[in-house]
TIRO-2110 file (N, C-alpha, C; in Angstrom, 1 decimal):
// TIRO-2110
185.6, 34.1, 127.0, N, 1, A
186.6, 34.9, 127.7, CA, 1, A
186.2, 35.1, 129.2, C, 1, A
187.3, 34.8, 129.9, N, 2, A
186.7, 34.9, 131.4, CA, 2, A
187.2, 36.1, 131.8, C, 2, A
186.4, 36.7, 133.1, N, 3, A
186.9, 38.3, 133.3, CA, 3, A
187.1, 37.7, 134.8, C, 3, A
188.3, 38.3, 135.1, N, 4, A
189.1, 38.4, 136.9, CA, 4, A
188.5, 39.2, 137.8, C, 4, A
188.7, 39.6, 138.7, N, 5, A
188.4, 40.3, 139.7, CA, 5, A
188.7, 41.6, 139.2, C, 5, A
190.0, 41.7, 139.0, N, 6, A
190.7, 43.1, 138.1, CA, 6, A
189.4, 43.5, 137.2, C, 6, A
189.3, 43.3, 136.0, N, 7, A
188.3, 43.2, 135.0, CA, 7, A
187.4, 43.5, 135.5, C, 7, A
186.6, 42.8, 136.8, N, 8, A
185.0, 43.6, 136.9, CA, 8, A
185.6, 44.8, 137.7, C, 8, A
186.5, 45.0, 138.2, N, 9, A
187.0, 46.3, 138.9, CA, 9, A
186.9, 47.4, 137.8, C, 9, A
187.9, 47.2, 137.6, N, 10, A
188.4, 48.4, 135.9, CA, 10, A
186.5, 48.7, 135.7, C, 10, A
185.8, 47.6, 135.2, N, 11, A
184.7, 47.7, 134.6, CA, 11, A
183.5, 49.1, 135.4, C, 11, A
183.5, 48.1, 136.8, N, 12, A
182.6, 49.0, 138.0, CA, 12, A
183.1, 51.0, 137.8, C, 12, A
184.3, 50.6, 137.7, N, 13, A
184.9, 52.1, 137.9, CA, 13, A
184.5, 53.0, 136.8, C, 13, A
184.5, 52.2, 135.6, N, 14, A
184.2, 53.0, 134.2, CA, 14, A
182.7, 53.5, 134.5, C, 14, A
182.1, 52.6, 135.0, N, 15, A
180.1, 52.6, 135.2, CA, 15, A
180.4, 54.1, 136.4, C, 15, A
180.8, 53.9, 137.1, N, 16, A
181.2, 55.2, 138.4, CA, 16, A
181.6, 56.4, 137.1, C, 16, A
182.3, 56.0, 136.5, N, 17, A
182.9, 57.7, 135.7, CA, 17, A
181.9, 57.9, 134.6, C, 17, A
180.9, 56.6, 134.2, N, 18, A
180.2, 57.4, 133.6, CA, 18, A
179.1, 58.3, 134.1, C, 18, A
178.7, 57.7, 135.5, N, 19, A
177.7, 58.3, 136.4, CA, 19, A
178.1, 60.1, 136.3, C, 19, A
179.5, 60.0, 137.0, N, 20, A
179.6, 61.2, 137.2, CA, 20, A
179.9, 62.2, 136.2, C, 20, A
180.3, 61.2, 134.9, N, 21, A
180.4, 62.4, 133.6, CA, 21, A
179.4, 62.7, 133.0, C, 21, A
178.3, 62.3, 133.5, N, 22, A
176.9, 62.4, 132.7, CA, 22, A
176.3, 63.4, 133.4, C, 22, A
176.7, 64.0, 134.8, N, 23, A
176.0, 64.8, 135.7, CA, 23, A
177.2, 66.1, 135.7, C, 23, A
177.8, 66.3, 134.6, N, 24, A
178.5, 67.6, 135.6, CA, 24, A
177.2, 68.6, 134.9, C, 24, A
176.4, 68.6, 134.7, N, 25, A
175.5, 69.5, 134.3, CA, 25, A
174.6, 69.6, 135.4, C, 25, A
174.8, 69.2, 136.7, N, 26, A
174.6, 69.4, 137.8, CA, 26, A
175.2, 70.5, 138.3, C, 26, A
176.4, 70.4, 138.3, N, 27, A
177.2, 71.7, 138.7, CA, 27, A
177.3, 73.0, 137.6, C, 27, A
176.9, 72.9, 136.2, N, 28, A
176.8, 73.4, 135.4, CA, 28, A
175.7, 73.7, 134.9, C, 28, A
174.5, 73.9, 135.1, N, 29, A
173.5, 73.6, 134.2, CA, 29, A
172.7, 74.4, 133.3, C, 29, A
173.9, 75.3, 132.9, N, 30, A
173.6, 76.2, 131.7, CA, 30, A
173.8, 75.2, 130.3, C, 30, A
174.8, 74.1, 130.9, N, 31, A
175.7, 73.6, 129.5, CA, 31, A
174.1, 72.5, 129.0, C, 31, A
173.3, 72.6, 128.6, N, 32, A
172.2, 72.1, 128.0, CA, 32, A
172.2, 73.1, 126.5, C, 32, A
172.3, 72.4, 125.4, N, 33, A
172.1, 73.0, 124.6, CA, 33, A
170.9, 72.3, 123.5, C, 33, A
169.8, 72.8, 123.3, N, 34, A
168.8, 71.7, 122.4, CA, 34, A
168.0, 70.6, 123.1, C, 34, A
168.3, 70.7, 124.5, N, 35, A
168.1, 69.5, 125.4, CA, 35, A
169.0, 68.6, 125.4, C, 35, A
170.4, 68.4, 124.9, N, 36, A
171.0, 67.9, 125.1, CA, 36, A
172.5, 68.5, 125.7, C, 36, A
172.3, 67.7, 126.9, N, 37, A
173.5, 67.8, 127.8, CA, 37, A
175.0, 67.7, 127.5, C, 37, A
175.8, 68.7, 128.1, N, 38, A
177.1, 68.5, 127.5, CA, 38, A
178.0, 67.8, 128.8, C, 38, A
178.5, 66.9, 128.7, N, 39, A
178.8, 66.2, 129.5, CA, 39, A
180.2, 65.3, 128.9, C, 39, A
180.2, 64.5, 130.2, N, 40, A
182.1, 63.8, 130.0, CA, 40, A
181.5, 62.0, 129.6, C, 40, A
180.6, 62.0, 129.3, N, 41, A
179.9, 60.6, 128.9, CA, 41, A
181.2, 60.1, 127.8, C, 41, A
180.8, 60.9, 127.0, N, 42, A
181.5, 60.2, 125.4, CA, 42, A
183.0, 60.2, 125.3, C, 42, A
183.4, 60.9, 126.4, N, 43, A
185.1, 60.9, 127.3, CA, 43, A
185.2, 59.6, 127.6, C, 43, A
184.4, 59.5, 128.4, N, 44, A
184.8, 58.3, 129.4, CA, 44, A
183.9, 56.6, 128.9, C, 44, A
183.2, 56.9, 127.4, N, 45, A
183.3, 56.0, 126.5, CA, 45, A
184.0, 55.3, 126.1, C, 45, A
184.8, 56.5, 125.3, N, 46, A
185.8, 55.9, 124.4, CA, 46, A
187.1, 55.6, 125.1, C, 46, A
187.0, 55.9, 126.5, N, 47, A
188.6, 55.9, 127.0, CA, 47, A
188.0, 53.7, 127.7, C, 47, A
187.0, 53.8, 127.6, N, 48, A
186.6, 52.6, 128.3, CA, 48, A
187.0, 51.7, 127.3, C, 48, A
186.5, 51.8, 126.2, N, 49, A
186.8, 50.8, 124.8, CA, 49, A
188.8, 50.3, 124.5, C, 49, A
189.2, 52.1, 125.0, N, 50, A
190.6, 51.8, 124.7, CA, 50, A
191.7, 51.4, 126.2, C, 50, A
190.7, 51.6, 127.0, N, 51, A
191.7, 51.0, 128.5, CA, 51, A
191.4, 49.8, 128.7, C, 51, A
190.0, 49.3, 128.8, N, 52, A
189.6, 47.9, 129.0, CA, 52, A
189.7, 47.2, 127.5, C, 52, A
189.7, 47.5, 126.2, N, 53, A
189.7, 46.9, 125.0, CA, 53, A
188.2, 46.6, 124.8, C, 53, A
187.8, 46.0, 123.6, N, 54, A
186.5, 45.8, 123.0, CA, 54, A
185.4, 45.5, 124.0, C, 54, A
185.5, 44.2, 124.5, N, 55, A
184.5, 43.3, 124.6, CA, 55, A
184.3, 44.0, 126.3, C, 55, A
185.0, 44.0, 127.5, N, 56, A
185.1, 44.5, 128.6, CA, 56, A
184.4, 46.1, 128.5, C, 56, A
184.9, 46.6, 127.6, N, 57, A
184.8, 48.4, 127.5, CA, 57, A
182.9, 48.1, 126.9, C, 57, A
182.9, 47.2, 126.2, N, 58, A
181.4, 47.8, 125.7, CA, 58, A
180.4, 47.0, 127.3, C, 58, A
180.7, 45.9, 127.4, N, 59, A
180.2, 45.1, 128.9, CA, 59, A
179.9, 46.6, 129.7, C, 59, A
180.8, 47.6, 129.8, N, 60, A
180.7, 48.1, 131.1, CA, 60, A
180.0, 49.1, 130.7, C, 60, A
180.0, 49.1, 129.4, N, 61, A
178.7, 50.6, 128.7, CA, 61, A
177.4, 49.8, 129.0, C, 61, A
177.3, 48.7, 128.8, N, 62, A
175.9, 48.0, 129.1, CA, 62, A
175.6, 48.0, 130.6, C, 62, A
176.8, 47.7, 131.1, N, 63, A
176.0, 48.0, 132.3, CA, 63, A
175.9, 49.1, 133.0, C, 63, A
176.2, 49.9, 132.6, N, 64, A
176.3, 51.8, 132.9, CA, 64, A
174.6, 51.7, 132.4, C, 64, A
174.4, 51.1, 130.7, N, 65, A
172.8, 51.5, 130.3, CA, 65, A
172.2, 51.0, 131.3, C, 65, A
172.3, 49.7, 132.1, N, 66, A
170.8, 48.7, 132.5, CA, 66, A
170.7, 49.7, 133.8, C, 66, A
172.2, 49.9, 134.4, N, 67, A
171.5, 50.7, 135.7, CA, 67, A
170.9, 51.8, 135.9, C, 67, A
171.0, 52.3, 134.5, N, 68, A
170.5, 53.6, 134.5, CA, 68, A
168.7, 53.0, 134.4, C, 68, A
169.1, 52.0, 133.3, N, 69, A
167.2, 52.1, 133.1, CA, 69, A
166.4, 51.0, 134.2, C, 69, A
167.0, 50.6, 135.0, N, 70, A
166.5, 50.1, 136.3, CA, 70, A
166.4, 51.1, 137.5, C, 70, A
166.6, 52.2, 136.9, N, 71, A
166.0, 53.4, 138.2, CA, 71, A
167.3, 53.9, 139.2, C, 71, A
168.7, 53.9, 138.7, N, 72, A
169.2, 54.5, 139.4, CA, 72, A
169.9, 55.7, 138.3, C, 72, A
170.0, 57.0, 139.2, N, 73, A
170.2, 58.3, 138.3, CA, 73, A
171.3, 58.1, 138.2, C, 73, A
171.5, 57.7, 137.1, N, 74, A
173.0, 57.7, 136.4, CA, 74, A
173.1, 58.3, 134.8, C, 74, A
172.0, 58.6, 134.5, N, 75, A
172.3, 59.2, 133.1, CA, 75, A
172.3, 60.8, 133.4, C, 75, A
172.2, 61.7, 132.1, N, 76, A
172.3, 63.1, 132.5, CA, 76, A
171.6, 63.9, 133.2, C, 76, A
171.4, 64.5, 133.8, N, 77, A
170.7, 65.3, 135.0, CA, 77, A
169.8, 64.3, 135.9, C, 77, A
170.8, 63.0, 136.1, N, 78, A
170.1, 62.5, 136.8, CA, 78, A
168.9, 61.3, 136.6, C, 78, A
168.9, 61.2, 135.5, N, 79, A
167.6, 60.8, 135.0, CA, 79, A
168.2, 59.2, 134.8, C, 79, A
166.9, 58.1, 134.7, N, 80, A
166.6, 57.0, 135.1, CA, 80, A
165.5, 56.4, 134.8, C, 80, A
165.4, 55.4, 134.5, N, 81, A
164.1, 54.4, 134.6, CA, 81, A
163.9, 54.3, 133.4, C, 81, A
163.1, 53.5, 133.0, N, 82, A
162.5, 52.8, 131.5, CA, 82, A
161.9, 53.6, 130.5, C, 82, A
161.4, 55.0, 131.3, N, 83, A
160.9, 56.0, 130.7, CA, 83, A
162.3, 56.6, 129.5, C, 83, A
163.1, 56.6, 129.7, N, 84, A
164.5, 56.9, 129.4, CA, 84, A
164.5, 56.4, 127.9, C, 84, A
163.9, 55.3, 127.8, N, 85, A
164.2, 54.7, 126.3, CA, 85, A
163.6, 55.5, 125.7, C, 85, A
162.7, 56.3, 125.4, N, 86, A
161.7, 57.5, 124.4, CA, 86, A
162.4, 58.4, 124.5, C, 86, A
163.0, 58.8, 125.3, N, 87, A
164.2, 60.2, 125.4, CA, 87, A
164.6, 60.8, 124.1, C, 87, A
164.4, 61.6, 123.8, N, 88, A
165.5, 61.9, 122.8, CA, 88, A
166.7, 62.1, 122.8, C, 88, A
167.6, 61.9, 123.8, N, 89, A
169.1, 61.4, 124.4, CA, 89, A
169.2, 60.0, 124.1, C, 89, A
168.5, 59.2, 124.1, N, 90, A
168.6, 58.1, 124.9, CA, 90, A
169.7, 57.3, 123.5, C, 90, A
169.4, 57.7, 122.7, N, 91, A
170.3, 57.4, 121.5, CA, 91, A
171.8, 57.4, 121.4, C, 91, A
171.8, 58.4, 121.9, N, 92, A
173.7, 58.7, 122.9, CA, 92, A
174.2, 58.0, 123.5, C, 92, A
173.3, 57.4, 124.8, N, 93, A
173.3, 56.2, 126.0, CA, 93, A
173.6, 55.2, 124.7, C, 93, A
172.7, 54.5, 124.0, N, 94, A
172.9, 53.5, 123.4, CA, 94, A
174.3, 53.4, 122.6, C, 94, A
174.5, 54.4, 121.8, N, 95, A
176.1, 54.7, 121.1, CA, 95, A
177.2, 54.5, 122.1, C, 95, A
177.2, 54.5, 123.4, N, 96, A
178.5, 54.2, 124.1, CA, 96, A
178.7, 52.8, 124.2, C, 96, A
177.7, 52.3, 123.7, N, 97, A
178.2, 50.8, 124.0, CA, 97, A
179.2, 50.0, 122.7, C, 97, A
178.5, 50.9, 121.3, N, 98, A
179.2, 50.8, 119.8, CA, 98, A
180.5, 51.5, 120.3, C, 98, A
180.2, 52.5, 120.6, N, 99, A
182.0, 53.4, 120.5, CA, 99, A
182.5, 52.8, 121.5, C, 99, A
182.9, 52.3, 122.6, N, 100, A
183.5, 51.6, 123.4, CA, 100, A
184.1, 50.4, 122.6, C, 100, A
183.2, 49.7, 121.9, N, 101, A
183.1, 48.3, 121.1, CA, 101, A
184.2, 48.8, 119.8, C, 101, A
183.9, 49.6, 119.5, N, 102, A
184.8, 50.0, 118.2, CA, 102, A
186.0, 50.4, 118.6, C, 102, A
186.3, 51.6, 119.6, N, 103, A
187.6, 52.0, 119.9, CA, 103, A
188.3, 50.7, 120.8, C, 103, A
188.0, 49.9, 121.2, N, 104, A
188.8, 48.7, 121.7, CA, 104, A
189.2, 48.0, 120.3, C, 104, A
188.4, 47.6, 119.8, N, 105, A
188.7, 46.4, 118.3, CA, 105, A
189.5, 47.0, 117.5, C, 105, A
189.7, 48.7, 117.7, N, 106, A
191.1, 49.5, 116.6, CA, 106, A
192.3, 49.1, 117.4, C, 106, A
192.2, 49.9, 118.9, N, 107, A
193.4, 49.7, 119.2, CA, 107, A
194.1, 48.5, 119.3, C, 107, A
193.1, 47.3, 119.6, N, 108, A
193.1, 45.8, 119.8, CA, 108, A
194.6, 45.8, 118.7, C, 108, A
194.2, 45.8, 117.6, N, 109, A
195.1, 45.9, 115.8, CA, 109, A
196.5, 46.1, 116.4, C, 109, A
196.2, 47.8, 116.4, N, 110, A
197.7, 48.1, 117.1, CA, 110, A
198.0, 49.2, 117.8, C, 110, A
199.1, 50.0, 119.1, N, 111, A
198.7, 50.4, 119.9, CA, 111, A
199.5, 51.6, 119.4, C, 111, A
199.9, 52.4, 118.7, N, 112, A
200.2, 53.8, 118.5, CA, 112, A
199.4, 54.6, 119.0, C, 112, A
200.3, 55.7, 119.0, N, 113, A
199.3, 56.7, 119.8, CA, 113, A
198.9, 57.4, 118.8, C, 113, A
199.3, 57.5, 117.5, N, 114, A
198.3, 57.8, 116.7, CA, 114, A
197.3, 57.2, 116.7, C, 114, A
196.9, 55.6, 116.7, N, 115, A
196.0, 54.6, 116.2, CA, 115, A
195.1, 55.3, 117.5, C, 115, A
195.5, 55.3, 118.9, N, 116, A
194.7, 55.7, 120.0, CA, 116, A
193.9, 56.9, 119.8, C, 116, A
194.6, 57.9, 119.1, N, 117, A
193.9, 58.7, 119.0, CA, 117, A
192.5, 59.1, 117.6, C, 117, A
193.1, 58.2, 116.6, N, 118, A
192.3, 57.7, 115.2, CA, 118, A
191.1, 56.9, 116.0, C, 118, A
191.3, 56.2, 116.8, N, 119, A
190.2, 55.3, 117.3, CA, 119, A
189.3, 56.0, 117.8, C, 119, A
189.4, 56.8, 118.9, N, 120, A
188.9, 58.0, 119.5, CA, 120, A
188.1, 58.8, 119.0, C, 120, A
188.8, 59.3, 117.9, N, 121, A
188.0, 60.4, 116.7, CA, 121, A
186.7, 59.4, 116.0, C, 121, A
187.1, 58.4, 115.8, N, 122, A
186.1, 57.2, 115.2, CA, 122, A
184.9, 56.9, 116.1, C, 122, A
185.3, 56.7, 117.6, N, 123, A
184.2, 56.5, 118.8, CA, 123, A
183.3, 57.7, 118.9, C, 123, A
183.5, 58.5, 118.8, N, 124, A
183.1, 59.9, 118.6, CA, 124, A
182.5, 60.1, 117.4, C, 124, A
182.7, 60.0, 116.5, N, 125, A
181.6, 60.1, 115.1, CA, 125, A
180.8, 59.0, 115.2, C, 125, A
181.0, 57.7, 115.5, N, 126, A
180.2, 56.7, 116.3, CA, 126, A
178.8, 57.5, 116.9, C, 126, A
179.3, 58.1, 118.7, N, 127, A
178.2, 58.6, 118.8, CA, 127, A
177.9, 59.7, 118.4, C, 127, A
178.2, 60.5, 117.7, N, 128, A
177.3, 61.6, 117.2, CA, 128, A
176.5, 60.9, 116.0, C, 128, A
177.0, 60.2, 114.9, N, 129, A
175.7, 59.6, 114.3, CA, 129, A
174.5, 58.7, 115.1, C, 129, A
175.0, 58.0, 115.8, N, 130, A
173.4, 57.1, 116.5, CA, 130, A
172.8, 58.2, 116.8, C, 130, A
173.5, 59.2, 117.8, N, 131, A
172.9, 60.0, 118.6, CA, 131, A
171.9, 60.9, 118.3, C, 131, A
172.6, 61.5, 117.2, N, 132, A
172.0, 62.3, 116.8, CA, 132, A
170.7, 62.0, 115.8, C, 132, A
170.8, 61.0, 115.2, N, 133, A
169.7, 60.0, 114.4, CA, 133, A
168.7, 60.2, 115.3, C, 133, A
169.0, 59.3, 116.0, N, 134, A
167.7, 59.1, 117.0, CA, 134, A
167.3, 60.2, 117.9, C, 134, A
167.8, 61.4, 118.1, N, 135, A
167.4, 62.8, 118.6, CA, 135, A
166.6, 63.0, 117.5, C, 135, A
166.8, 63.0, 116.5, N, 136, A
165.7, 63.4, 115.6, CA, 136, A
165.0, 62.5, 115.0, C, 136, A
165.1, 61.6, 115.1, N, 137, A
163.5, 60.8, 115.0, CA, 137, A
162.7, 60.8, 116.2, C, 137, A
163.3, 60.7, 117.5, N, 138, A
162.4, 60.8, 118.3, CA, 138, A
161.6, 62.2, 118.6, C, 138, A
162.4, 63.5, 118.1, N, 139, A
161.7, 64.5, 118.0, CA, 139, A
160.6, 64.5, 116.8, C, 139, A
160.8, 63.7, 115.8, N, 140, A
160.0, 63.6, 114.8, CA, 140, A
158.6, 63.0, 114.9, C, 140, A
158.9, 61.5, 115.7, N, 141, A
157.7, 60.4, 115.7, CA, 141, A
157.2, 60.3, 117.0, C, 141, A
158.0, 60.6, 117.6, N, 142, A
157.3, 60.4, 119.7, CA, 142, A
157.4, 61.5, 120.9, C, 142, A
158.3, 62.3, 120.3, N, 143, A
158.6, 63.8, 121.2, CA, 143, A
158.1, 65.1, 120.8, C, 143, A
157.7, 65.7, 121.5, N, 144, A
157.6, 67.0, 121.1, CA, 144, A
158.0, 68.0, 120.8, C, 144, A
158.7, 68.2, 119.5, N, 145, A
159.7, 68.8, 118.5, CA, 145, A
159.2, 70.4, 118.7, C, 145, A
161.0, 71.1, 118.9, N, 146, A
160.6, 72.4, 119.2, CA, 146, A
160.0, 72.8, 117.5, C, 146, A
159.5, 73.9, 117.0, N, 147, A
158.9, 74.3, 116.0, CA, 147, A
160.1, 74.7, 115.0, C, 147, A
159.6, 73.9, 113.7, N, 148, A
160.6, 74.5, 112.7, CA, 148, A
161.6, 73.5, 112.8, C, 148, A
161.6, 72.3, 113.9, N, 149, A
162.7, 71.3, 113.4, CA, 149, A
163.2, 70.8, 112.6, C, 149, A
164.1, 70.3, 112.3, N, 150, A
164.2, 69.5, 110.9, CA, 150, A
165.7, 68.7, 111.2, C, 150, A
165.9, 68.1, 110.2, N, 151, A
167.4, 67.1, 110.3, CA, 151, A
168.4, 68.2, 110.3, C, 151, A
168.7, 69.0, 110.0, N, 152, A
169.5, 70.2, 110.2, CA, 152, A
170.1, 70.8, 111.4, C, 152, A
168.4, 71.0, 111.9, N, 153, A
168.5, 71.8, 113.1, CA, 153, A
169.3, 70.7, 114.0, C, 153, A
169.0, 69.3, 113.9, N, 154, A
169.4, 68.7, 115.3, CA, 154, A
170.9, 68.7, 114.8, C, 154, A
171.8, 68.4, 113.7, N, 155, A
173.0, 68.4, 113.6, CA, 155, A
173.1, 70.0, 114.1, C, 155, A
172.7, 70.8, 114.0, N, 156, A
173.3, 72.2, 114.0, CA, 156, A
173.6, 72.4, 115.9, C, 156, A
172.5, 71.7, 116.2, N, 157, A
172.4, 71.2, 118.1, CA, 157, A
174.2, 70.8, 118.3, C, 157, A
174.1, 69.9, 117.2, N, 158, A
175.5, 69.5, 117.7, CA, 158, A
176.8, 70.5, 117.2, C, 158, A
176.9, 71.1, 117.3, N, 159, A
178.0, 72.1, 116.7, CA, 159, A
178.9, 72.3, 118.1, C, 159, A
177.6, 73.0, 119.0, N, 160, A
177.7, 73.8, 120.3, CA, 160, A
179.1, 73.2, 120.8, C, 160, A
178.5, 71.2, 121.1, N, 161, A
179.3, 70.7, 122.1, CA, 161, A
180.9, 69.7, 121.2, C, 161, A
180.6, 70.4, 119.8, N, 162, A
181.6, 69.2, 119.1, CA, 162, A
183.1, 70.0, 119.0, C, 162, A
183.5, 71.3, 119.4, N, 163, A
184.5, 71.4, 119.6, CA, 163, A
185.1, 70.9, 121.0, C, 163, A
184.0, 70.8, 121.8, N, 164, A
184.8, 70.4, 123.4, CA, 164, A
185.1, 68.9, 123.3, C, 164, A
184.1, 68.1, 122.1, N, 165, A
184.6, 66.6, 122.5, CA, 165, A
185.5, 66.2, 121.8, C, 165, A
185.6, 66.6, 120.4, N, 166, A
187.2, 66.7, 119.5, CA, 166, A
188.5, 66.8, 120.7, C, 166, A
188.0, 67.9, 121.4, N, 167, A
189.5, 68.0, 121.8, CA, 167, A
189.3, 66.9, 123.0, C, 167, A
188.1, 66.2, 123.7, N, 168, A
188.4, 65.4, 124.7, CA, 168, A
188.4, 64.0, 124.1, C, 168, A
187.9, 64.0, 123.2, N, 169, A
188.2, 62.7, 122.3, CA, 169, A
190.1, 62.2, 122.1, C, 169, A
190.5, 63.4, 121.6, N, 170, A
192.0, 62.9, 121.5, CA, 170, A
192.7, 63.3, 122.6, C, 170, A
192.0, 64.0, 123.9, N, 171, A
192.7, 63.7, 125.0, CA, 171, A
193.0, 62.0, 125.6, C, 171, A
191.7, 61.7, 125.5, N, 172, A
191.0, 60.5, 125.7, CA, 172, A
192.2, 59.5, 125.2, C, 172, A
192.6, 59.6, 123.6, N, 173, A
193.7, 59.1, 123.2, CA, 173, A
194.6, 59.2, 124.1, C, 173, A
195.6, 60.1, 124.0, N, 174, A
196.6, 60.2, 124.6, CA, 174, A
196.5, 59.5, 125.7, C, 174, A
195.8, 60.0, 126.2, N, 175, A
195.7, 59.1, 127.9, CA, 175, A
195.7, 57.9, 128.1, C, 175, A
194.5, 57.0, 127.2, N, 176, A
195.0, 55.8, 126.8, CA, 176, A
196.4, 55.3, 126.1, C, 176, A
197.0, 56.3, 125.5, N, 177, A
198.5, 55.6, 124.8, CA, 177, A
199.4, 55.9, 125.9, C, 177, A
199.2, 56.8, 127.0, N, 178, A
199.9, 57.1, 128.1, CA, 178, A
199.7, 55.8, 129.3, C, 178, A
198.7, 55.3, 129.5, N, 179, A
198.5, 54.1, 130.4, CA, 179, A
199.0, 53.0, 129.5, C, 179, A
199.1, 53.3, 128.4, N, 180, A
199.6, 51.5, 127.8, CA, 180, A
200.7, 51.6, 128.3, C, 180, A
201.5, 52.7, 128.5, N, 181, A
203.1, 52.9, 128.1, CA, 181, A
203.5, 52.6, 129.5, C, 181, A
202.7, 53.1, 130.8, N, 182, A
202.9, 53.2, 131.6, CA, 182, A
202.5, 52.1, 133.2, C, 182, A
201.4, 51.6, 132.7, N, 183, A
200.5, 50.5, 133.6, CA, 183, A
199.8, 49.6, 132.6, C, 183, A
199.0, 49.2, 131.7, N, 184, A
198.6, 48.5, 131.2, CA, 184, A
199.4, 47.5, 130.4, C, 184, A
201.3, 48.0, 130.5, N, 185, A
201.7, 47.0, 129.8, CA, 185, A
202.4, 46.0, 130.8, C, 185, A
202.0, 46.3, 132.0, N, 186, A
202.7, 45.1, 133.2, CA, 186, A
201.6, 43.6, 132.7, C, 186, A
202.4, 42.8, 133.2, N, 187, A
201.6, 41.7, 133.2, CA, 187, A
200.6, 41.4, 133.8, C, 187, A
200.3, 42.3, 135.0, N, 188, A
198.5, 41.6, 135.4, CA, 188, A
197.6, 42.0, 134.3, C, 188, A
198.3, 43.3, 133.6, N, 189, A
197.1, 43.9, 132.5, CA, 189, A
197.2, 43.3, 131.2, C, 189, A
198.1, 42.6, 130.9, N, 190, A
198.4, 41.9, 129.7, CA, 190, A
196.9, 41.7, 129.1, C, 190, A
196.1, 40.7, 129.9, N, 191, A
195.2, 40.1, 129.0, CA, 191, A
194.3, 41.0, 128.8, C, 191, A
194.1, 42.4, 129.1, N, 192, A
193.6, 43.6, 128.6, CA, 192, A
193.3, 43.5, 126.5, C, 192, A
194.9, 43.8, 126.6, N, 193, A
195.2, 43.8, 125.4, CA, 193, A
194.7, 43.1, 124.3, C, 193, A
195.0, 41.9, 124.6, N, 194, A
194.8, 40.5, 123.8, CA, 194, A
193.7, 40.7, 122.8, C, 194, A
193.8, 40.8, 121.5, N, 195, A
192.8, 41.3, 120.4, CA, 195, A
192.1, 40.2, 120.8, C, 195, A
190.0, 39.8, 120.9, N, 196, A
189.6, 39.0, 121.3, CA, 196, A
189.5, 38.4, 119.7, C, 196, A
END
C-alpha cells in the first residue's frame, strides 16, 4: 500500500494530537488518578484508526510510540525516552497502536454511525485491557506497588477516568461518521476508505 503526501499529513497531525492529548495534565494536573493520567490519548486513538482506517491509523500510533521513546516529550506529563518502556503506563502507549488497528478494520466493513460508534467502544476496551494488564504487572514484578495492591485495585484505578472516555469514545464516533459524511467521502480521501 503506498501512502501520498495527504497520508503522511493526516498521519503527522494524528502524532501532534496525540502529543497534545497526552499533556493536558499539564494544564490540569490534579487529573492523575493511581499514577495514571487522564488524558485525550485514547480520543485521538481511536478517532486515528477510524479517520485514517487500519493500517495508516495504527502507522501513526507507532510513530507517536518511537518518538516518544527516542526522547521527545510526547507521552503524558511529558515523559520520554527508553526508560518509558518499565512505566507502568507504558501499556496504554502500546494499546493505541491495537485500538487504532482494530477501530479502522470495523469501520473498514462498514461505515454507519452506529458501526463508528461500536468500533470506538471496542478501541477503548482494547486499551483498557492491555493497559491495565500491564499497569499491574508492572506494579507487580518491576515497579513499586503502592501497598495492599492487587488486580482489583488497578481496575478500580480505572473507574475514575472510564466515564469521561465512554462518553469521548462515542464522541470520537460521531465525529468520525460526521467527516465520512462530510470530507472523507470526496475523492482525494477515497483511498482512505478502501478495506486493506
Amino acid at each position: 500500500m503506498k501512502f501520498r503526501t495527504l497520508d503522511l499529513t493526516l498521519a503527522a497531525m494524528f502524532v501532534a494530537l496525540m502529543a497534545f492529548g497526552s499533556n493536558i495534565t499539564s494544564i490540569v494536573p490534579f487529573m492523575v488518578v493511581g499514577g495514571v493520567p487522564i488524558t485525550l490519548q485514547t480520543f485521538f486513538a481511536i478517532l486515528a484508526g477510524a479517520v485514517l482506517g487500519s493500517r495508516l491509523g495504527a502507522i501513526s500510533m507507532v510513530v507517536y510510540t518511537l518518538v516518544g521513546l527516542v526522547g521527545v516529550p510526547v507521552f503524558a506529563q511529558f515523559g520520554a525516552g527508553f526508560g518509558t518502556l518499565i512505566s507502568p503506563t507504558f501499556g496504554f502507549i502500546l494499546s493505541f497502536i491495537l485500538t487504532a488497528y482494530a477501530v479502522g478494520k470495523i469501520v473498514e466493513k462498514k461505515r454507519s454511525v452506529a458501526t463508528f460508534i461500536i468500533a470506538s467502544l471496542i478501541g477503548l476496551a482494547i486499551n483498557y485491557i492491555i493497559g491495565t494488564n500491564w499497569m499491574y504487572f508492572a506494579y507487580k514484578f518491576w515497579a513499586a506497588a503502592p501497598e495492599g495492591f492487587s488486580y482489583g485495585m488497578a481496575w478500580l484505578w480505572m473507574v475514575v477516568p472510564l466515564p469521561k472516555d465512554i462518553i469521548l469514545a462515542v464522541f470520537a464516533g460521531l465525529m468520525a461518521a460526521r467527516l465520512e459524511r462530510s470530507v472523507l467521502s470526496r475523492p482525494s480521501f477515497s483511498h482512505l476508505r478502501k478495506t486493506a
